[in-house]
Backbone atoms as SQL, in Angstrom:
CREATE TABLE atoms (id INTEGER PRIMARY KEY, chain TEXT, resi INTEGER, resn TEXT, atom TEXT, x REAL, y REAL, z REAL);
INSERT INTO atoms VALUES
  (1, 'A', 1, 'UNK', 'N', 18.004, 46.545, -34.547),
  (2, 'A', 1, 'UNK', 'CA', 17.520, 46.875, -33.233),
  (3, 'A', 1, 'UNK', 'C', 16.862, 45.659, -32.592),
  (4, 'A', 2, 'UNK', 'N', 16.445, 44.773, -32.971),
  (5, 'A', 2, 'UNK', 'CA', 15.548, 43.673, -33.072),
  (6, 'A', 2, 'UNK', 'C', 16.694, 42.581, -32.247),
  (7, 'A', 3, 'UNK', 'N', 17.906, 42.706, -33.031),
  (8, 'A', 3, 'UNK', 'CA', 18.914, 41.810, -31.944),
  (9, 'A', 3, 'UNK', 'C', 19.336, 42.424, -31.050),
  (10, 'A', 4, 'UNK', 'N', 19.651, 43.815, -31.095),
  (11, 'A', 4, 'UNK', 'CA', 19.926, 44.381, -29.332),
  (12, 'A', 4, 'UNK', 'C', 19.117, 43.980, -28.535),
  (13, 'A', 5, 'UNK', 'N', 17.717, 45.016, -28.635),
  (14, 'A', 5, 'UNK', 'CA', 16.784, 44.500, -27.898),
  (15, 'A', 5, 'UNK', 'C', 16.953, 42.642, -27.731),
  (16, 'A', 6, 'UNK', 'N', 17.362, 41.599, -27.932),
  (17, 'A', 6, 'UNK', 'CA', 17.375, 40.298, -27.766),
  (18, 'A', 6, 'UNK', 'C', 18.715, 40.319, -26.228),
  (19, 'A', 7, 'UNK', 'N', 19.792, 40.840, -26.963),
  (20, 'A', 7, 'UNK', 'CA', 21.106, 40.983, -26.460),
  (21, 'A', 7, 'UNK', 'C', 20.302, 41.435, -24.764),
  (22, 'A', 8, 'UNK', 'N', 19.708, 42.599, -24.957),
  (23, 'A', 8, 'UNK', 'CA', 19.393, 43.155, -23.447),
  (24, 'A', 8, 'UNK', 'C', 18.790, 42.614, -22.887),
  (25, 'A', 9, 'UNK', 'N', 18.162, 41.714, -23.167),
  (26, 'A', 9, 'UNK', 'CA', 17.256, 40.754, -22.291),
  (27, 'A', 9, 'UNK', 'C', 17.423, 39.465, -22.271),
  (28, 'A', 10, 'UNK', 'N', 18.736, 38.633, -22.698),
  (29, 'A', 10, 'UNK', 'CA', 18.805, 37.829, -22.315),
  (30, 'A', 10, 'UNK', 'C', 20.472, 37.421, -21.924),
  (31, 'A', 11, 'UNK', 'N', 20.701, 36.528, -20.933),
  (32, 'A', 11, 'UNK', 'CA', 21.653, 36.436, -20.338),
  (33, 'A', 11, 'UNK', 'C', 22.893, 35.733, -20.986),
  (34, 'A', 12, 'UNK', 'N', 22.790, 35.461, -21.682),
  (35, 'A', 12, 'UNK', 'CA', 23.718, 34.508, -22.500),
  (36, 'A', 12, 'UNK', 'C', 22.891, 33.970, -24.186),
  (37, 'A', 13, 'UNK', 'N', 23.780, 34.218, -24.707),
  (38, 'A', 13, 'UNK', 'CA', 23.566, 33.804, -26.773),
  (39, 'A', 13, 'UNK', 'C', 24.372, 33.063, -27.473),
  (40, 'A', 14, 'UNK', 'N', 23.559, 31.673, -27.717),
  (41, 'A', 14, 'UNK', 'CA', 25.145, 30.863, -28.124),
  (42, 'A', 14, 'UNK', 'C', 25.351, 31.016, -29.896),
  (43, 'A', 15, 'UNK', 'N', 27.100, 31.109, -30.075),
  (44, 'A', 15, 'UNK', 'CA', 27.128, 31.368, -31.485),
  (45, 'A', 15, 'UNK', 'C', 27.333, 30.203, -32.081),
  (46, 'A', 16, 'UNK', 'N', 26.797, 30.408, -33.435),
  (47, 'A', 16, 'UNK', 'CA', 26.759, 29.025, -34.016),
  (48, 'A', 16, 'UNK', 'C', 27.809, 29.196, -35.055),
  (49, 'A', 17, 'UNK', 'N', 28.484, 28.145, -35.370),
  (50, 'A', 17, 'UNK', 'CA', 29.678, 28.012, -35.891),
  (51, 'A', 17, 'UNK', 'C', 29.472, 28.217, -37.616),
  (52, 'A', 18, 'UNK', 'N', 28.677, 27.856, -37.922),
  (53, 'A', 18, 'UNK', 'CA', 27.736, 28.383, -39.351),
  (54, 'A', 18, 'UNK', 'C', 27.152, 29.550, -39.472),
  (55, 'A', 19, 'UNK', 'N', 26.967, 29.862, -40.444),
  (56, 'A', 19, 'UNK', 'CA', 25.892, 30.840, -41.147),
  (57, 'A', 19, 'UNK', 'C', 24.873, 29.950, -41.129),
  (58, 'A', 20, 'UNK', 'N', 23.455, 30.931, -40.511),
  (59, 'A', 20, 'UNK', 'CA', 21.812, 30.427, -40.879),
  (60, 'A', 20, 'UNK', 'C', 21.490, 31.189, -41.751),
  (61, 'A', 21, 'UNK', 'N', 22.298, 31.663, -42.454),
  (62, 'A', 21, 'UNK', 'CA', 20.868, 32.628, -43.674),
  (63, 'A', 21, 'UNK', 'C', 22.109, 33.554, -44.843),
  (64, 'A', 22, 'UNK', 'N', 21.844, 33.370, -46.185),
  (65, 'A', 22, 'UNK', 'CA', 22.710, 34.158, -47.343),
  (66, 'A', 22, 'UNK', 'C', 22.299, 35.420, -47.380),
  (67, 'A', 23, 'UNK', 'N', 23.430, 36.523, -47.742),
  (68, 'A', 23, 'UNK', 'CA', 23.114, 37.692, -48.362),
  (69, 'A', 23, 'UNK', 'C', 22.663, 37.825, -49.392),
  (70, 'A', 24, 'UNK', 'N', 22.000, 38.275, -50.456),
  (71, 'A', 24, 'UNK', 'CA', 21.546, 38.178, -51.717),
  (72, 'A', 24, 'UNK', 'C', 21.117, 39.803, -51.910),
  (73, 'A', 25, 'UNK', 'N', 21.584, 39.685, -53.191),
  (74, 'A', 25, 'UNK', 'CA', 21.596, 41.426, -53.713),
  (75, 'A', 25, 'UNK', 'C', 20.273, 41.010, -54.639),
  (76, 'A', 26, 'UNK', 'N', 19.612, 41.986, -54.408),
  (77, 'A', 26, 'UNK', 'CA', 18.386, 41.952, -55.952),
  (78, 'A', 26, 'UNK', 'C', 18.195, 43.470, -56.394),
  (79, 'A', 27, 'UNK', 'N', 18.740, 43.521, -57.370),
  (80, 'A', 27, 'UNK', 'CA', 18.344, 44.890, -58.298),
  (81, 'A', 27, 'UNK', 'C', 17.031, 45.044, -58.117),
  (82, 'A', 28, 'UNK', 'N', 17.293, 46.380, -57.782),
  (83, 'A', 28, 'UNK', 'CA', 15.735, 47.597, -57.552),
  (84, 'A', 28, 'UNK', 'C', 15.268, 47.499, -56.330),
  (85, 'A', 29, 'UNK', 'N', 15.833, 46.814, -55.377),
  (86, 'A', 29, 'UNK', 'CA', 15.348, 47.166, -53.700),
  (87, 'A', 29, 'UNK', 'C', 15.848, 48.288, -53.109),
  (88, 'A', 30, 'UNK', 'N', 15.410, 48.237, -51.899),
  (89, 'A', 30, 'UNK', 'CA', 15.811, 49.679, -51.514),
  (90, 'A', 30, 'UNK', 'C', 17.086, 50.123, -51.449),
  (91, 'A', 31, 'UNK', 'N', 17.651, 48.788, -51.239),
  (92, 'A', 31, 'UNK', 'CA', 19.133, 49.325, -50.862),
  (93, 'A', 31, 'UNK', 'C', 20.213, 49.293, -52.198),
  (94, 'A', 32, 'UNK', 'N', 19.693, 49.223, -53.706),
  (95, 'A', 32, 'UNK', 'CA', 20.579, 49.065, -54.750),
  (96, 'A', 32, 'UNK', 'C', 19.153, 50.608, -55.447),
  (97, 'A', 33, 'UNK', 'N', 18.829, 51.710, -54.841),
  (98, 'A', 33, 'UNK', 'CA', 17.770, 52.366, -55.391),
  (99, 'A', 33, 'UNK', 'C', 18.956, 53.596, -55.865),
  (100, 'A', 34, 'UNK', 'N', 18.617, 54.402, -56.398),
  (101, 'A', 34, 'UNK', 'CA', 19.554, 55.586, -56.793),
  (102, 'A', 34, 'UNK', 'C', 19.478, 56.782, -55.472),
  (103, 'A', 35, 'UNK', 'N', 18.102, 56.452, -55.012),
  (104, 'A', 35, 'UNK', 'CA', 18.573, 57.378, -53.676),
  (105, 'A', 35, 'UNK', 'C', 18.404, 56.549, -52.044),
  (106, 'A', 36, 'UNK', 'N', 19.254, 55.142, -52.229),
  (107, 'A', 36, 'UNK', 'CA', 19.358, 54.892, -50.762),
  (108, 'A', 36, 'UNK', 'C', 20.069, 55.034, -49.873),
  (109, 'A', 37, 'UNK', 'N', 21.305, 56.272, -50.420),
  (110, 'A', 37, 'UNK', 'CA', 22.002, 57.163, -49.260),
  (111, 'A', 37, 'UNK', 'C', 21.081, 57.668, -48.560),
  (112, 'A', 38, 'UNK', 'N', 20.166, 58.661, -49.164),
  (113, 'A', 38, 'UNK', 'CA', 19.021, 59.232, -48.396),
  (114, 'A', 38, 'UNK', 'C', 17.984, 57.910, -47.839),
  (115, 'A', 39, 'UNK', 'N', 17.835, 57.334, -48.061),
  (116, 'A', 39, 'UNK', 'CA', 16.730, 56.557, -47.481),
  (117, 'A', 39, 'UNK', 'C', 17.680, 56.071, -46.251),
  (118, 'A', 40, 'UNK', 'N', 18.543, 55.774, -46.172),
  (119, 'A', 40, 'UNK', 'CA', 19.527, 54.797, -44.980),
  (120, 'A', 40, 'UNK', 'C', 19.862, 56.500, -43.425),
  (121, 'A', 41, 'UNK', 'N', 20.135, 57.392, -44.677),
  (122, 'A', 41, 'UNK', 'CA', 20.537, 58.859, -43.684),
  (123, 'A', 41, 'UNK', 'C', 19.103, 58.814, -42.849),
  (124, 'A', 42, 'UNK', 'N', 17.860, 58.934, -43.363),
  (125, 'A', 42, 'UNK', 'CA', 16.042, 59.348, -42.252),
  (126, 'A', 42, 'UNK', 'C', 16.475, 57.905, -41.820),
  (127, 'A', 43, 'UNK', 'N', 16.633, 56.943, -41.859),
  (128, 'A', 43, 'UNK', 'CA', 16.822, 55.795, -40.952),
  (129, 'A', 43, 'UNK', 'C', 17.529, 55.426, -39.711),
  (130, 'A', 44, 'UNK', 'N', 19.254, 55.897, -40.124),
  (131, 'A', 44, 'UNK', 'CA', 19.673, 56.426, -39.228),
  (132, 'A', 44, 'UNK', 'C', 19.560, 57.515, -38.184),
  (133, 'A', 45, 'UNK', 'N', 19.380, 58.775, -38.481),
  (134, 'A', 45, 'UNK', 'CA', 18.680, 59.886, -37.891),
  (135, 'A', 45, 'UNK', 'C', 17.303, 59.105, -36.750),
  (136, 'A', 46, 'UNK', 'N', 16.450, 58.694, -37.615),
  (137, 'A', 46, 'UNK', 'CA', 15.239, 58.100, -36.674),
  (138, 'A', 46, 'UNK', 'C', 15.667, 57.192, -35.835),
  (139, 'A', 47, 'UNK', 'N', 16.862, 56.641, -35.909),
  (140, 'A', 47, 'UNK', 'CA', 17.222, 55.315, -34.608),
  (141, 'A', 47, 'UNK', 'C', 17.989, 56.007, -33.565),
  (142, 'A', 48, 'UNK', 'N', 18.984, 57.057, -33.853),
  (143, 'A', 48, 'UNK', 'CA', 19.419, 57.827, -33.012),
  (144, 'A', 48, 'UNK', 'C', 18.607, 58.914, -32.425),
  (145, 'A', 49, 'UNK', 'N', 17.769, 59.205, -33.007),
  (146, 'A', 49, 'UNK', 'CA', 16.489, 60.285, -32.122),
  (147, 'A', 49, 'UNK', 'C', 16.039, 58.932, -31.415),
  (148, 'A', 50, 'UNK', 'N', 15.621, 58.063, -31.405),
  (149, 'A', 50, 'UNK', 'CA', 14.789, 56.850, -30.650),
  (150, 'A', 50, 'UNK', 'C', 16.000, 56.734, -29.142),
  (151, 'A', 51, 'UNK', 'N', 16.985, 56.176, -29.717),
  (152, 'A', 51, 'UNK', 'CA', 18.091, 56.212, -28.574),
  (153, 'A', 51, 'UNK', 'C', 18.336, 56.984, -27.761),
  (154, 'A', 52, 'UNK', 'N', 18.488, 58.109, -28.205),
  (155, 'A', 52, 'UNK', 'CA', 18.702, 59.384, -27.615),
  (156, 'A', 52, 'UNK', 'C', 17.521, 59.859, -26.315),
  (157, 'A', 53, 'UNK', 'N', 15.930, 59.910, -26.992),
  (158, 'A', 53, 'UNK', 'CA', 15.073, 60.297, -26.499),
  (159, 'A', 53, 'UNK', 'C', 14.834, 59.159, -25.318),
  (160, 'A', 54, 'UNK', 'N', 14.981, 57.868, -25.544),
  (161, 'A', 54, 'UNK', 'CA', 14.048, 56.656, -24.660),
  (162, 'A', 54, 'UNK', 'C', 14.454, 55.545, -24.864),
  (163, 'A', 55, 'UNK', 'N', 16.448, 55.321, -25.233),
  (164, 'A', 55, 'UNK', 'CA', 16.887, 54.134, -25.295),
  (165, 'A', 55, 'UNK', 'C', 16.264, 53.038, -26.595),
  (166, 'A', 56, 'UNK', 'N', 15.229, 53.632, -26.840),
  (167, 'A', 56, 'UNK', 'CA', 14.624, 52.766, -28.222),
  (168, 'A', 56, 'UNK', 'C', 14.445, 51.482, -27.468),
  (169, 'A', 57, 'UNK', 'N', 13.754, 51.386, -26.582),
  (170, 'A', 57, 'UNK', 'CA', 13.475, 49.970, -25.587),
  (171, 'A', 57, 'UNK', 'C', 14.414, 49.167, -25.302),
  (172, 'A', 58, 'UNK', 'N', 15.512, 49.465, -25.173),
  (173, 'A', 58, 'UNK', 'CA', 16.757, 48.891, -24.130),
  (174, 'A', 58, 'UNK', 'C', 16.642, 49.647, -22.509),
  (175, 'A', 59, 'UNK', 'N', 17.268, 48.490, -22.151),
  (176, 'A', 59, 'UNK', 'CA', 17.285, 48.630, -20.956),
  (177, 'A', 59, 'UNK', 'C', 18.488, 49.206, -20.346),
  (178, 'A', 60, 'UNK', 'N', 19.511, 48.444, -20.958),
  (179, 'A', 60, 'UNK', 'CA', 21.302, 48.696, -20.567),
  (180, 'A', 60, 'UNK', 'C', 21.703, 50.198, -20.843),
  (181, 'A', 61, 'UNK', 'N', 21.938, 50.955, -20.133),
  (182, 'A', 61, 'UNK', 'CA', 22.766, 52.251, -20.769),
  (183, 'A', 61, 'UNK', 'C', 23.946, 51.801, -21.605),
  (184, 'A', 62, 'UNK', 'N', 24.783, 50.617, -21.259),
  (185, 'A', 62, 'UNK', 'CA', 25.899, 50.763, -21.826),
  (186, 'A', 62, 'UNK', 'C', 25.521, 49.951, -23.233),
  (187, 'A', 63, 'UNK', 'N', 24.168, 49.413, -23.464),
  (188, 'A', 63, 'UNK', 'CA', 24.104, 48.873, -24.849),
  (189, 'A', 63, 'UNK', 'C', 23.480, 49.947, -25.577),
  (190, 'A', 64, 'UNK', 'N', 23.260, 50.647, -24.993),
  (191, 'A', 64, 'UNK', 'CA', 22.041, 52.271, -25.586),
  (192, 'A', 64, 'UNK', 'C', 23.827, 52.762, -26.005),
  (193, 'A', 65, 'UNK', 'N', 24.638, 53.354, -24.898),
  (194, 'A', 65, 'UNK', 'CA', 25.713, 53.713, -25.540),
  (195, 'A', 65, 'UNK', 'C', 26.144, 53.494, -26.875),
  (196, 'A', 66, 'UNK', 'N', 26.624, 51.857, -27.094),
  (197, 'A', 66, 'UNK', 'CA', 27.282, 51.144, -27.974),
  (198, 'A', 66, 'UNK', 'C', 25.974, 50.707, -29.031),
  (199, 'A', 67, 'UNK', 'N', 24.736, 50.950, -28.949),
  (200, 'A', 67, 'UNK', 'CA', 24.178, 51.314, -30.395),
  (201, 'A', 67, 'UNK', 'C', 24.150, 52.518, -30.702),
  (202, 'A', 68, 'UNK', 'N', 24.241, 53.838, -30.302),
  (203, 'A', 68, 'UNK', 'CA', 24.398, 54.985, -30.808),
  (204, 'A', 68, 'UNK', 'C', 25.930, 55.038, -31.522),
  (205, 'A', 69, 'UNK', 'N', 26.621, 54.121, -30.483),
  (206, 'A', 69, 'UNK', 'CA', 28.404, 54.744, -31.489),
  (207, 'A', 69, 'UNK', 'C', 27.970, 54.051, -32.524),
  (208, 'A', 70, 'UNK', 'N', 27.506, 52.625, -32.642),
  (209, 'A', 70, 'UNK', 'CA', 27.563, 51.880, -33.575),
  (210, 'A', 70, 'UNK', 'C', 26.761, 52.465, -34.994),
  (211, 'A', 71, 'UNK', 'N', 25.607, 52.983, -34.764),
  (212, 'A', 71, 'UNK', 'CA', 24.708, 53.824, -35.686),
  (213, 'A', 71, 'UNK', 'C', 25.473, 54.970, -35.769),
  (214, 'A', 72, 'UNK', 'N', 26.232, 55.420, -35.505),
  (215, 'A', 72, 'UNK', 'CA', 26.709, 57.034, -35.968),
  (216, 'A', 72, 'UNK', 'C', 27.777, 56.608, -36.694),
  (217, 'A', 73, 'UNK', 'N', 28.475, 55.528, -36.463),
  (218, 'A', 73, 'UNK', 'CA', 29.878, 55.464, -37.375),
  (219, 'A', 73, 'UNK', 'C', 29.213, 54.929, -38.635),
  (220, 'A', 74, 'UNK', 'N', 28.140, 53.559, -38.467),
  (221, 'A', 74, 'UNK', 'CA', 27.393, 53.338, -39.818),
  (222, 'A', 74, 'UNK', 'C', 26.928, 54.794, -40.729),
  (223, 'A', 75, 'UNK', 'N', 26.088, 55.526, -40.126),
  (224, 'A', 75, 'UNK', 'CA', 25.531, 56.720, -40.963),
  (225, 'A', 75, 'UNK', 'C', 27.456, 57.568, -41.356),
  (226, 'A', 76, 'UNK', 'N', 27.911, 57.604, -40.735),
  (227, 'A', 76, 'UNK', 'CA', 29.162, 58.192, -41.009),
  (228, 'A', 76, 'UNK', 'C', 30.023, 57.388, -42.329),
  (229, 'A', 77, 'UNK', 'N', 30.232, 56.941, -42.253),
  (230, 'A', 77, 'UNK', 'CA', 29.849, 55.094, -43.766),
  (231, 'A', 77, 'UNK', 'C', 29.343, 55.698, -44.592),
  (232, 'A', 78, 'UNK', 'N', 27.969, 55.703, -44.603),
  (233, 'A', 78, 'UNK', 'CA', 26.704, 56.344, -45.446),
  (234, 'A', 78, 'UNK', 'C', 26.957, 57.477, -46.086),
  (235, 'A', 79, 'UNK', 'N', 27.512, 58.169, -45.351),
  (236, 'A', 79, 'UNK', 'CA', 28.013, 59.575, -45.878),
  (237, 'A', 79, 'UNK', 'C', 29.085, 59.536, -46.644),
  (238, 'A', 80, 'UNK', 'N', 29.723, 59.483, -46.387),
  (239, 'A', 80, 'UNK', 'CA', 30.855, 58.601, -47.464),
  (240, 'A', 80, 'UNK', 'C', 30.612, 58.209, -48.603),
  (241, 'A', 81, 'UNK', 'N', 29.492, 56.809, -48.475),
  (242, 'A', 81, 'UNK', 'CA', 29.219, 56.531, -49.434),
  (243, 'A', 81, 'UNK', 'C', 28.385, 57.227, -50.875),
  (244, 'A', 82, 'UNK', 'N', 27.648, 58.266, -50.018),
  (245, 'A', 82, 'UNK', 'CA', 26.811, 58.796, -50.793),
  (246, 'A', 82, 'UNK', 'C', 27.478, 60.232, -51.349),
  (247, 'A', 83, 'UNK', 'N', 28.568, 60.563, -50.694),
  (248, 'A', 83, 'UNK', 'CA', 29.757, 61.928, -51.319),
  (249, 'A', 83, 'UNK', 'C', 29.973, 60.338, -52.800),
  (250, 'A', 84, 'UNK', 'N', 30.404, 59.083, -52.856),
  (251, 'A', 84, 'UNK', 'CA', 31.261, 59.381, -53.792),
  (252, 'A', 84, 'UNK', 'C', 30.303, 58.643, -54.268),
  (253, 'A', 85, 'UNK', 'N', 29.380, 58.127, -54.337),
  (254, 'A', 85, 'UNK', 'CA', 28.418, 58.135, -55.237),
  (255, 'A', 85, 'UNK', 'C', 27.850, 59.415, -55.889),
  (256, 'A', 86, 'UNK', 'N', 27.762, 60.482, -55.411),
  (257, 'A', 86, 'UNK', 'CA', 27.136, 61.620, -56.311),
  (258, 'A', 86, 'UNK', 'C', 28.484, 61.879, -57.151),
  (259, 'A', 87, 'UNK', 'N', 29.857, 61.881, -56.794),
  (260, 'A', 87, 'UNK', 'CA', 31.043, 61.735, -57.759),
  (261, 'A', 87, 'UNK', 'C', 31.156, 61.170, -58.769),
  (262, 'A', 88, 'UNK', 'N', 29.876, 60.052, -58.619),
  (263, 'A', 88, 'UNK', 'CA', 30.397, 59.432, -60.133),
  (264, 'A', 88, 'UNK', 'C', 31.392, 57.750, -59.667),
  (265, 'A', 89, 'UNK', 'N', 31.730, 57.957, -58.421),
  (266, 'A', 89, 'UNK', 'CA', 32.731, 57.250, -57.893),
  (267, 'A', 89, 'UNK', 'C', 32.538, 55.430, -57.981),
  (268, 'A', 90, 'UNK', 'N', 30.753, 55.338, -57.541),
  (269, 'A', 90, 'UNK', 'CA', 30.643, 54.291, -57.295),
  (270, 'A', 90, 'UNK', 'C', 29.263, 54.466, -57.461),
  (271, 'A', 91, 'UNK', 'N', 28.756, 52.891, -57.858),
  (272, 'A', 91, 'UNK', 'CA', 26.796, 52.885, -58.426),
  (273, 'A', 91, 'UNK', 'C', 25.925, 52.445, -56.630),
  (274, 'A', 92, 'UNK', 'N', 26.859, 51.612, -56.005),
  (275, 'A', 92, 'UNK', 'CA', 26.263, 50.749, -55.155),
  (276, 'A', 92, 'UNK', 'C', 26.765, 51.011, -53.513),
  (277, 'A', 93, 'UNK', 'N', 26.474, 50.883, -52.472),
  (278, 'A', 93, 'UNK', 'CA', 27.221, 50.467, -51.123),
  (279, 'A', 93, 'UNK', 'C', 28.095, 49.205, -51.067),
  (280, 'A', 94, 'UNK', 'N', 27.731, 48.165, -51.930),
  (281, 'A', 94, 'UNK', 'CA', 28.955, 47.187, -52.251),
  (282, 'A', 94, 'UNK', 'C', 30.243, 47.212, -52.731),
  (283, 'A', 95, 'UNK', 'N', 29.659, 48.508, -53.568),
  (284, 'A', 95, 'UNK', 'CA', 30.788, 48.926, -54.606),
  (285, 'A', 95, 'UNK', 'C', 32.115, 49.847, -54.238),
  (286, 'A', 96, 'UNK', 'N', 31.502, 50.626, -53.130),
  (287, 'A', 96, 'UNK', 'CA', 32.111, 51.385, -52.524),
  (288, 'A', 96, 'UNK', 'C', 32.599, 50.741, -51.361),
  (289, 'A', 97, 'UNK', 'N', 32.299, 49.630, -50.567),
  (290, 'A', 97, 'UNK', 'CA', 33.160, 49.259, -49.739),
  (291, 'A', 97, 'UNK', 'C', 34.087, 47.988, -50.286),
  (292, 'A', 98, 'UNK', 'N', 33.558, 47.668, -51.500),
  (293, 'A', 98, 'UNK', 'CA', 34.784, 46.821, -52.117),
  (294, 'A', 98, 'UNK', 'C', 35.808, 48.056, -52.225),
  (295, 'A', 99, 'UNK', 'N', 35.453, 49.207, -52.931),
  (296, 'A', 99, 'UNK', 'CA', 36.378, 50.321, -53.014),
  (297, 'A', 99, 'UNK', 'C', 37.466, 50.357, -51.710),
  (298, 'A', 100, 'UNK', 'N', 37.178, 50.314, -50.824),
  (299, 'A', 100, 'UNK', 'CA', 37.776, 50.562, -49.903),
  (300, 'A', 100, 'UNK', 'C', 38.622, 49.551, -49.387),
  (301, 'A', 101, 'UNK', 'N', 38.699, 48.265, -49.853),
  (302, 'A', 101, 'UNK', 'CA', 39.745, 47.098, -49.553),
  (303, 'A', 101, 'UNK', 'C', 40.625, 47.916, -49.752),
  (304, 'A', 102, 'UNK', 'N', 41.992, 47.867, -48.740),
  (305, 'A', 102, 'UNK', 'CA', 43.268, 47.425, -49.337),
  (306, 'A', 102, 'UNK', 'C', 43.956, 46.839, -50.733),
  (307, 'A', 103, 'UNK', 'N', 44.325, 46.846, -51.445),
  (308, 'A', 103, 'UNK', 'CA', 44.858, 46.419, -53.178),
  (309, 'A', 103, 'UNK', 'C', 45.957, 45.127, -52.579),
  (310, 'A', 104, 'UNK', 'N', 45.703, 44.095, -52.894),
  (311, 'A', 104, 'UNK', 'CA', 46.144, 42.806, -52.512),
  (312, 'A', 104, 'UNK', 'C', 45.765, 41.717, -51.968);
């Protein structure tokens, strides 16, 4: 939300041809926890009640739009992920969208 809100208020953002910053996984944060389907679902839920109710401090309707699709297809993801994690399917959100490559 932190870069929308940026996006809506300023007129132009130049992209830089690099990466400024690595992903890094560390066992036992929130997001490798046994229940961070649920922790990511009240997260989602709370950004779309924010949107919904008062734009969540955007200004643009059409960027209020395109973070609600964008947050509902993520939590829609989430859900997913967390059906085949209780399956047995998969331990992680990494794991499960490696799952989901194409085979080749």
């Amino acid at each position: 939300m932190l870069s929308l809100r940026l996006f809506d208020r300023t007129a132009a953002i130049p992209i830089m041809a690099a990466p400024l910053h690595d992903y890094r996984v560390r066992v036992g944060s929130v997001c490798h926890s046994d229940d961070s389907a649920e922790v990511a679902e009240r997260s989602y839920n709370v950004l779309l009640r924010r949107l919904a109710d008062h734009g969540h401090g955007l200004q643009d309707p059409a960027l209020v739009a395109l973070a609600t699709a964008g947050i509902t297809a993520k939590r829609d993801l989430n859900r997913a992920f967390a059906t085949a994690q209780k399956a047995g399917d998969v331990r992680t959100f990494q794991e499960f969208i490696a799952s989901r490559r194409p085979a080749g």
